[in-house]
N, C-alpha and C positions, 0 to 999 in steps of 0.2 A: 361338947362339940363346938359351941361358940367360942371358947378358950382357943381350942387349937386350930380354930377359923384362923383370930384373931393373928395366931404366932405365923402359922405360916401363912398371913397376909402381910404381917412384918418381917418376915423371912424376905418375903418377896421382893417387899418395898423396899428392904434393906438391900436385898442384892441387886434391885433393879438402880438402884443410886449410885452402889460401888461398882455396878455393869457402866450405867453411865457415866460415871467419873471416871472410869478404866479407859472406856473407849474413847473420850473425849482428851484425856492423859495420851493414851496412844496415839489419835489422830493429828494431835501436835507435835510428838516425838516424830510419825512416818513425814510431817508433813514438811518439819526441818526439816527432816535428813532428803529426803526428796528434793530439797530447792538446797541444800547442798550439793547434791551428785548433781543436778543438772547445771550449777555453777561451775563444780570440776570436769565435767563433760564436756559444759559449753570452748572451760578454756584449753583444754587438752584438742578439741575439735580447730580452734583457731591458732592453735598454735601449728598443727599439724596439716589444713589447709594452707597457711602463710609460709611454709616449709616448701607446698606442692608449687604452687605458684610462683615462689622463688626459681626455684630449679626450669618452672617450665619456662621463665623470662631467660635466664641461661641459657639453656639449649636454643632456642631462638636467636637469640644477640651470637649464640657459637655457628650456628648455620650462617648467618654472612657476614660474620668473619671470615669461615673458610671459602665461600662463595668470592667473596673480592681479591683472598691471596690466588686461588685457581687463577681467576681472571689478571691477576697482576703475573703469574708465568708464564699463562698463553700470548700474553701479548708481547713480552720478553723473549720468546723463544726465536729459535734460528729460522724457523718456515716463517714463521710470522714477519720478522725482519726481512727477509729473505723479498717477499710478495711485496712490502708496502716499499721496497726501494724497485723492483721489477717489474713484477704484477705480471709476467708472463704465465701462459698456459701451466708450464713443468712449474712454477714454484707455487700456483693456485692449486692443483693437485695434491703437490705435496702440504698446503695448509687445509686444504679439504680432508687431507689423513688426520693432522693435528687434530683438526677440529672433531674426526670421526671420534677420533680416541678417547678424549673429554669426555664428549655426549653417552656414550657405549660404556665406558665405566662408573659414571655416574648420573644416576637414572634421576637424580633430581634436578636436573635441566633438562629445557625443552627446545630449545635453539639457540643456537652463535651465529654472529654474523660479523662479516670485515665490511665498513662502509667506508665509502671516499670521503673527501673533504665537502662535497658536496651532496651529502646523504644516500647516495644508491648504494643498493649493495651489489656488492662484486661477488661475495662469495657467502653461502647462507644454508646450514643442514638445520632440519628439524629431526628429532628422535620422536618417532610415532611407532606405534606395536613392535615394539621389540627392538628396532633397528635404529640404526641413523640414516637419513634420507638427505642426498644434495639437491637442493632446486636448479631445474634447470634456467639458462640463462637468460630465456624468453619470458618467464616468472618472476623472474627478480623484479624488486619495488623501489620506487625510491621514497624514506621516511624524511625528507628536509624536513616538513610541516610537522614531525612527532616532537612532542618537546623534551623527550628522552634524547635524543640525537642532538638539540641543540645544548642542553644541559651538561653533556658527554663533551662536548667540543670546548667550554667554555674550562673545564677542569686542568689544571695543571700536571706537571710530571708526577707519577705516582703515584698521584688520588684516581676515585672508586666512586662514580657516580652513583646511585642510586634511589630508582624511582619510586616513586609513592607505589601501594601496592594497588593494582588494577585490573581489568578484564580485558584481556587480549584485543587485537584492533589489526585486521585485517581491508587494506583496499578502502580505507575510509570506514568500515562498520567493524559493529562488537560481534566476534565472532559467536556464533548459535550449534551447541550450547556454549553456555560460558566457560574462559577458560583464564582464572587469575593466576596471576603470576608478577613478578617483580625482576624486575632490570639492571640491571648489573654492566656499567659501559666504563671506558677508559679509553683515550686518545691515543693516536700513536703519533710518534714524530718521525722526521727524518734524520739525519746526520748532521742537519744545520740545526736541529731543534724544530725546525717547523711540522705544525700537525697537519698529518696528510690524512687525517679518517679515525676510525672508532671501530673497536671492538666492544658487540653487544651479545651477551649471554641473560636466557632467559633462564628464571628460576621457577620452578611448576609451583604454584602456591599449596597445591594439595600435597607437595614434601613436607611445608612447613605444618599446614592442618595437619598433616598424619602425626608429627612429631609433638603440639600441643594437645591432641587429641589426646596420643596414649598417655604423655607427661601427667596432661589433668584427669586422666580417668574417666569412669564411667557414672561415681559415686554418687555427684551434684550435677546439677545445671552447671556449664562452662562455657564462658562467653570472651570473646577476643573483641576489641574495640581500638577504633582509631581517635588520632586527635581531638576529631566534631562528634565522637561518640555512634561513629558510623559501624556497622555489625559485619565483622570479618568472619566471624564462626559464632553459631548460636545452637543448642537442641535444634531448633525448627529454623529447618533450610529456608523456608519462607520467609524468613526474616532477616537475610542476610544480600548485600549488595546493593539493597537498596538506595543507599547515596549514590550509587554511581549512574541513576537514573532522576537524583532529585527529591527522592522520597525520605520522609520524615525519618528518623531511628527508634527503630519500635523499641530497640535497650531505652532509651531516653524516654519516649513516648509511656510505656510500663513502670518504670522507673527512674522519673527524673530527680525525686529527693537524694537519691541512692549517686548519682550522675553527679551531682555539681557536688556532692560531699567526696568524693573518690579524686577528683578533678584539683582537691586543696590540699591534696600529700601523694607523695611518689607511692606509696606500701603502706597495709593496714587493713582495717576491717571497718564498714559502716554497718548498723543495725540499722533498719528502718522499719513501718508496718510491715510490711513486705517481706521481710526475712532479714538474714546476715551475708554481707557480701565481703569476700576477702578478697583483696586485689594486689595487684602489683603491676610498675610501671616498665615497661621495654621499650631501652631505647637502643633500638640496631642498629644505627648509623656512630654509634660514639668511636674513635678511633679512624675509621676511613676515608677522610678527607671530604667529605658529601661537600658537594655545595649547597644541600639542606642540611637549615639549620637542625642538627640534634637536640634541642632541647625543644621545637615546635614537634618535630618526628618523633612521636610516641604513641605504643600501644599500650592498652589496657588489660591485663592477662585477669579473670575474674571468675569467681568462683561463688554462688548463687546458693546458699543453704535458703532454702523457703521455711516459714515458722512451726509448718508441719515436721520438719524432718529434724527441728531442733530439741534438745530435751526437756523434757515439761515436767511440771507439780503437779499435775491431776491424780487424783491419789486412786480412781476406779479404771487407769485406763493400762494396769499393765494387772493379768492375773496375778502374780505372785504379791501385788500387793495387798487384793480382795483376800487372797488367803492368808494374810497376817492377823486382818479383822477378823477373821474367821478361828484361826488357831490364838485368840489372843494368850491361852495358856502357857504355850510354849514362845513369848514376845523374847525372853533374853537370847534364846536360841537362834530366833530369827532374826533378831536382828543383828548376832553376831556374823553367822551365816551371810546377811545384805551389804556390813559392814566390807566383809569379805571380799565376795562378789566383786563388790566397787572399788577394791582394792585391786584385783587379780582385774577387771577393765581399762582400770589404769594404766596398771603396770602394762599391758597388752599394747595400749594407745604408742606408752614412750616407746615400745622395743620397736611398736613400728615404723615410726618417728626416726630411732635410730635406722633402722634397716634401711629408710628410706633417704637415711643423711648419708652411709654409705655406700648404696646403689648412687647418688648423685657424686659420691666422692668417685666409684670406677669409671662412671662415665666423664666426670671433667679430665681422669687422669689417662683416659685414652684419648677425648678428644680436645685437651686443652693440652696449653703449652708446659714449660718447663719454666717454673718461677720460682726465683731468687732477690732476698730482703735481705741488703745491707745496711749499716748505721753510716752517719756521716763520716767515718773512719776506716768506713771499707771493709768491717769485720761482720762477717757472714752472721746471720743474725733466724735466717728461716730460709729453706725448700724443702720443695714439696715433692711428691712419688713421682713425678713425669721426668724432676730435673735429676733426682738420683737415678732413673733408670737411664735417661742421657749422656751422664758426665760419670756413672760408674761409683759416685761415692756416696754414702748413708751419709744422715742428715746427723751421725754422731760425730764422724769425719770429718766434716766441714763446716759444721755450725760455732761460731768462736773464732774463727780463723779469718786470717786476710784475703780477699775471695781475687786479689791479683797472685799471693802466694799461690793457689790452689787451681782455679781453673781461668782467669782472664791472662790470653795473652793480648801484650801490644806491646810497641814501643816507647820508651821513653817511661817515666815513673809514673807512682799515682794523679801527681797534679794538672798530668795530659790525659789525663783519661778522659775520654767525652763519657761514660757513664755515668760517674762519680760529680761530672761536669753539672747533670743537669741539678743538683740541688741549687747550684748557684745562679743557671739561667731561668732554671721555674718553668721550664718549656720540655715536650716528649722528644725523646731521642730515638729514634728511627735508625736502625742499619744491617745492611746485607752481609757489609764484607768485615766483621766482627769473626774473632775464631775464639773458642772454649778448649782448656785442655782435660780430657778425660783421664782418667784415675789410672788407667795402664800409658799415661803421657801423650798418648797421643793427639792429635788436634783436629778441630771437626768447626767445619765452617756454619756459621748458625744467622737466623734471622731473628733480631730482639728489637725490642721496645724500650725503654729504660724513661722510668717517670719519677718526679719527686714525690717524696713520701715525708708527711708529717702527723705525728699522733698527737691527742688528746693534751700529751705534757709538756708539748714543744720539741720532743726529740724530732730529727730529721734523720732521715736518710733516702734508700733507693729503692725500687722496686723492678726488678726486672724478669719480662716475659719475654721465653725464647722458643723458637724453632730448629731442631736440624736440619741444615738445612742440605746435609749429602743426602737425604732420602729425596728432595727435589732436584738433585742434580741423576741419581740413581733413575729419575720417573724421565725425565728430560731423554736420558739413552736410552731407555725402555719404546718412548714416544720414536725416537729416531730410529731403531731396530725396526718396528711394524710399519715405516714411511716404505720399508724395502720386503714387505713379508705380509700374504695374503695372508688375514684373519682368520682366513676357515681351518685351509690346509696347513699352513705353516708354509706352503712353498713361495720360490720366490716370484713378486708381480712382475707388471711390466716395468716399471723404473727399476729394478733390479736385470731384469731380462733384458732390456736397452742397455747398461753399462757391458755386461758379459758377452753381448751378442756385435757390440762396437770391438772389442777385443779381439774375437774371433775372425773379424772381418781384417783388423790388422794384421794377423797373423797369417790368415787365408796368402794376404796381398805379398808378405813377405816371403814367405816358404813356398807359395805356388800349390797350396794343399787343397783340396774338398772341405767343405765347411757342409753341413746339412742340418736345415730349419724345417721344423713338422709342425701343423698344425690342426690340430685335435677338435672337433668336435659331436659329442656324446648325442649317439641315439638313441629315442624313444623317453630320454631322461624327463619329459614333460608328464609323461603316463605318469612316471612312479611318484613325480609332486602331486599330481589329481587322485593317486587312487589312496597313498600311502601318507601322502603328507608331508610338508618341507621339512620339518625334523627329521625325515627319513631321507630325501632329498642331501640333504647336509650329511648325514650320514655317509650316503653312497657316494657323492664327493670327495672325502676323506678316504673311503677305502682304495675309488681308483688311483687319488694323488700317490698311496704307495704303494699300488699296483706297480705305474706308470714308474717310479723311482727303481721298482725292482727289475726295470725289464731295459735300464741303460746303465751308461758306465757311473762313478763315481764323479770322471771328468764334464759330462755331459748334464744339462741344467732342464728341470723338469720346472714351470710357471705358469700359473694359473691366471687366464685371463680376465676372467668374471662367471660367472653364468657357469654353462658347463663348458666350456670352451679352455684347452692349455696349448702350450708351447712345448716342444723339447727341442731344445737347441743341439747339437753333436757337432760341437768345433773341431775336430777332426775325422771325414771319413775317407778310406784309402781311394775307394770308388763307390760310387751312386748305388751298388749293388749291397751295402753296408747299411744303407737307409734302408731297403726293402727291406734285410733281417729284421730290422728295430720294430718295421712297422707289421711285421706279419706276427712278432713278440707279443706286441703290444695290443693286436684283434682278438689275437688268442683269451689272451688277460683279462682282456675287459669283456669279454663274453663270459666268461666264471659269473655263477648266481654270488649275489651280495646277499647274503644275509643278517635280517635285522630285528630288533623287538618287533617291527612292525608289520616285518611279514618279507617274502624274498621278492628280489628287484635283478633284474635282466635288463640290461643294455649293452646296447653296440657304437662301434666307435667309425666316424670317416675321417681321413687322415690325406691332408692335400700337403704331400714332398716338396722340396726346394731344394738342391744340390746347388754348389756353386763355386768359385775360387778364383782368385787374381784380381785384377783392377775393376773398375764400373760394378763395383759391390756395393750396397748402402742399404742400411735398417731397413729402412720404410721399404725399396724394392723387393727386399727379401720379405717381409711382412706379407708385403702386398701379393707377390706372388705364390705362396704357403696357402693363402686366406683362398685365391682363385682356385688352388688347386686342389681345396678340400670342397669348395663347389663342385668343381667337377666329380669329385668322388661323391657327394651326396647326390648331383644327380644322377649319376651312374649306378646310384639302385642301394648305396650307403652299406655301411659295416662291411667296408672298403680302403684300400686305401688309392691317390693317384701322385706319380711323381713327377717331377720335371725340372731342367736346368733354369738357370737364370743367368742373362736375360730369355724368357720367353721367346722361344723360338718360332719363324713362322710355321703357318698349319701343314705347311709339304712339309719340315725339314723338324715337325716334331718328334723330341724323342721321348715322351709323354710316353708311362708306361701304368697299366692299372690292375690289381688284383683285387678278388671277389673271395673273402673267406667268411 
């Protein structure tokens, strides 16, 4: 028995050596390959954070860009011109349309405003819950003292002020709660060059937060920094705006080794105890004339992996690695298997890396421009998807080719070309009235840029970013269509209503005929916004507008006041007794249930007549008397109508006439 003590005590001792040499064998083999994958991990992770934070500095720097072309067409337009040479009531009006239009289709501004030479404003909508709102007159402020206003003034033709980013400033205080945003101004002049005022549009800063928000994810900490390191968006809202009161920056404050090492290169990654920070620098202002300086104007776009969430060597902290030590039997197995793995994570990382290069490539090529790389010779050398779907030709077509052969016209040969020009002056070239020929010949007026371009080997040539720019002449008549056409209905307002209704009046005077002006306003219409809801409201509006269209002629003009309140004008009726048909028509009509998702809506309608014809006719009397006469019909007990001639007859010799349906 001693004997066979003895063997399998050496059995033991044996295996317990070759156990321990095995695992200690192994524990070096998991412990490389461990601090290998977390090496390919770590760089697959930076390579693929430094991708996200590129793109999110992109979309930012493309947000105002297009923020300053907006403001550089509003301020160019015909209403705008129109008021800074006038400034009467009808062309304030009509830039208070402008300016509706802007706000209402792009929700990421929060106000415009027209100010004089001497900072008040004249004319100023804010876009709040839904709508666009005009201030009225007795509201209006004057900003001399904002230093957005005098900075705007100071700017030359062309250039695009823009303010540091900030919390709103109402009446001398920061409005409660806060509301950041960024300012966007531009001068205007007159005919002699001189500047009479500024155009200021506000930019809601939570467009831009929403935009690097989703860009960076949800994955890491994401932090936005200004110049001084001040905290434009952080995880913890507590942490942010603090400069704008004086307070230290808790980014700096937390991590200042991380701060002044980010602070000594544009892009990159800093490792510190703290974690790994991947950043990148945005500078918005490059290109737009700022009178700040663009290279002081920078933010910090950053991306915050803390040392927990990076990958580690600890060999007990994932199970399947306990279970190696455990199966050491099956080690080639597994570790083919791990090998694997790490292989199939990788591959994972790059496709997402790619998908993420290509999601950033639909988005530049919907919202960037159309860019073309020439050699110093003129011969087309690179464009990209924006400019081929612009100009019609693939980049097989025109790449190699002389790009005055193919799509630049102008006069005179290559050596006048201000394009080609700028390699020689070294300076950006700027212009409007540049035109491109598209691939079916034909020619489209475009807005480009044209910069000198030099590579690595000395080669030279050009680089040019363009816009079409008949899609801005296309939005331009779009903008002047809806100056003459209520937003809800479609029907026509009163500046449409005023030209048609001056006509009439001429015509009246001429021919010696009956002209008749009705004026409409909807009863009980207050119930169904309190019970039913202004969606529903809006709705029942739309339905009377073509009610009311189906119940006159073709000739005849149906106009929507505001509110519930319309017009129908009828420039010819034979007699007074013409108007009563319309308007007994049209009680009829409008007493029908409107039915909607939201449930059914009953109103009625009072209707104050105006007949009239020959000399001493004029708008406003005709107005005026329509307006009196649908009083009298509302007081007369409403879902009525009352008519009468004009001028207004005295009380014996009225021929005032009223029905109750």
């Amino acid at each position: 028995m001693s004997g066979i003590g003895k063997q399998e005590q050496g059995y033991v001792k044996s295996a317990l050596i070759t156990g321990l040499l095995c695992v200690a064998a192994f524990t070096a083999i998991v412990y490389g390959v461990l601090r290998y994958q977390a090496g390919e991990q770590l760089a697959d992770i930076k390579i693929a954070e430094q991708a996200k934070v590129r793109l999110t500095s992109g979309l930012l720097t493309q947000i105002f860009d297009y923020a300053a072309n907006d403001l550089r067409v509003i301020s160019k337009m015909p209403a705008t011109e129109a008021f800074n040479r006038s400034r009467t009531e009808v062309e304030k009006d009509g830039l208070k349309q402008v300016f509706r239009v802007l706000l209402e289709q792009k929700a990421i501004y929060s106000q415009i405003r027209f100010l004089d030479g001497e900072g008040a404003e004249l004319v100023r909508l804010d876009y709040l819950f839904g709508r666009s709102l005009v201030t009225p007159e007795d509201q209006l402020q004057s900003k001399s003292t904002r230093y957005y206003f005098a900075n705007t003034m100071s700017m030359s033709e062309g250039d695009v002020y823009v303010s540091p980013l900030d919390l709103n400033v109402e009446n001398g205080k920061v409005d409660a709660p806060y509301l950041p945003m960024v300012r966007f101004g531009v001068p205007v002049f007159d005919d002699s060059g001189q500047k009479q005022g500024a155009v200021i549009l506000n930019m809601l800063w939570q467009s831009l937060l929403d935009t690097f928000k989703q860009s960076m994810g949800e994955t890491y900490p994401a932090y936005l920094l200004n110049s001084d390191g001040g905290v434009l968006s952080a995880p913890d809202k507590n942490n942010e705006w603090g400069f704008m009161f004086g307070l230290p920056s808790a980014f700096k404050r937390e991590h200042p080794q991380a701060w002044q090492l980010m602070l000594q290169s544009g892009s990159g990654n800093v490792e510190t105890p703290d974690g790994l920070f991947v950043f990148e620098t945005v500078r918005p202002l490059e290109g737009l004339g700022s009178t700040a300086d663009s290279e002081d104007y920078f933010w910090k776009a950053v991306s915050f992996l803390p040392h927990s969430t990076l990958p580690t060597t600890a060999i007990f902290v994932n199970p399947w690695v306990v279970g190696l030590y455990l199966a050491g039997v099956v080690l080639l197995l597994v570790a083919v298997f791990y090998f694997q793995f790490s292989r199939h994570k990788r591959r994972e990382l790059r496709r997402e890396n790619t998908q993420q290069a290509r999601r950033f490539w639909k988005i530049s090529s919907v919202l960037g421009d159309g860019l073309i790389v020439m050699d110093s010779e003129g011969v087309v050398t690179y464009i990209n998807p924006e400019a081929e779907r612009i100009l019609g030709w693939s980049s097989e077509e025109i790449v190699a080719r002389q790009g005055h052969d193919v799509f630049h016209v102008h006069e005179g040969d290559e050596s006048s070309c201000s394009i080609l020009n700028v390699m020689n002056t070294r300076e950006l070239y700027r212009s409007k009235d540049e035109e491109f020929r598209r691939k079916d010949n034909a020619t489209i007026p475009v807005i480009l840029n044209a910069a000198p371009l030099t590579s690595d080997t000395g080669e030279e040539g050009v680089v040019i970013s363009f816009q079409d720019f008949s899609e801005i002449k296309e939005y331009q008549e779009k903008i002047h269509t809806l100056a003459y056409q209520d937003i809800l209905t479609g029907l026509p307002n009163r500046r449409a209503l005023d030209d048609r209704l001056s006509l009439a009046i001429a015509l009246s005077r001429r021919h010696s005929r009956y002209l008749g002006l009705m004026f409409l306003d909807l009863d009980h219409f207050k119930e169904v916004n309190d019970t039913l809801g202004h969606d529903a409201g809006d709705s029942l509006l739309k339905e009377i507008a073509t009610r009311l269209q189906h119940c006159v002629r073709e000739t005849d003009t149906v106009a929507r006041m505001g509110g519930d309140e319309f017009i129908i004008l009828l420039p010819e009726v034979s007699a007074p007794e013409n108007a009563i048909t319309v308007a007994e028509k049209i009680i009829k009509a409008v007493a029908e249930p409107v039915y909607m998702p939201e449930g059914v809506a009953r109103v009625g309608v009072s209707i104050g007549i105006v007949v009239a014809r020959g000399a001493g006719v004029t708008n406003e009397g005709l107005m005026q008397s329509a307006d009196a006469a649908m009083y009298e019909a509302k007081r007369a007990g409403k879902n009525r109508f009352f008519i009468s001639e004009h001028p207004l007859l005295d009380d014996e010799n009225d021929s005032g006439n009223h029905g109750d349906y």
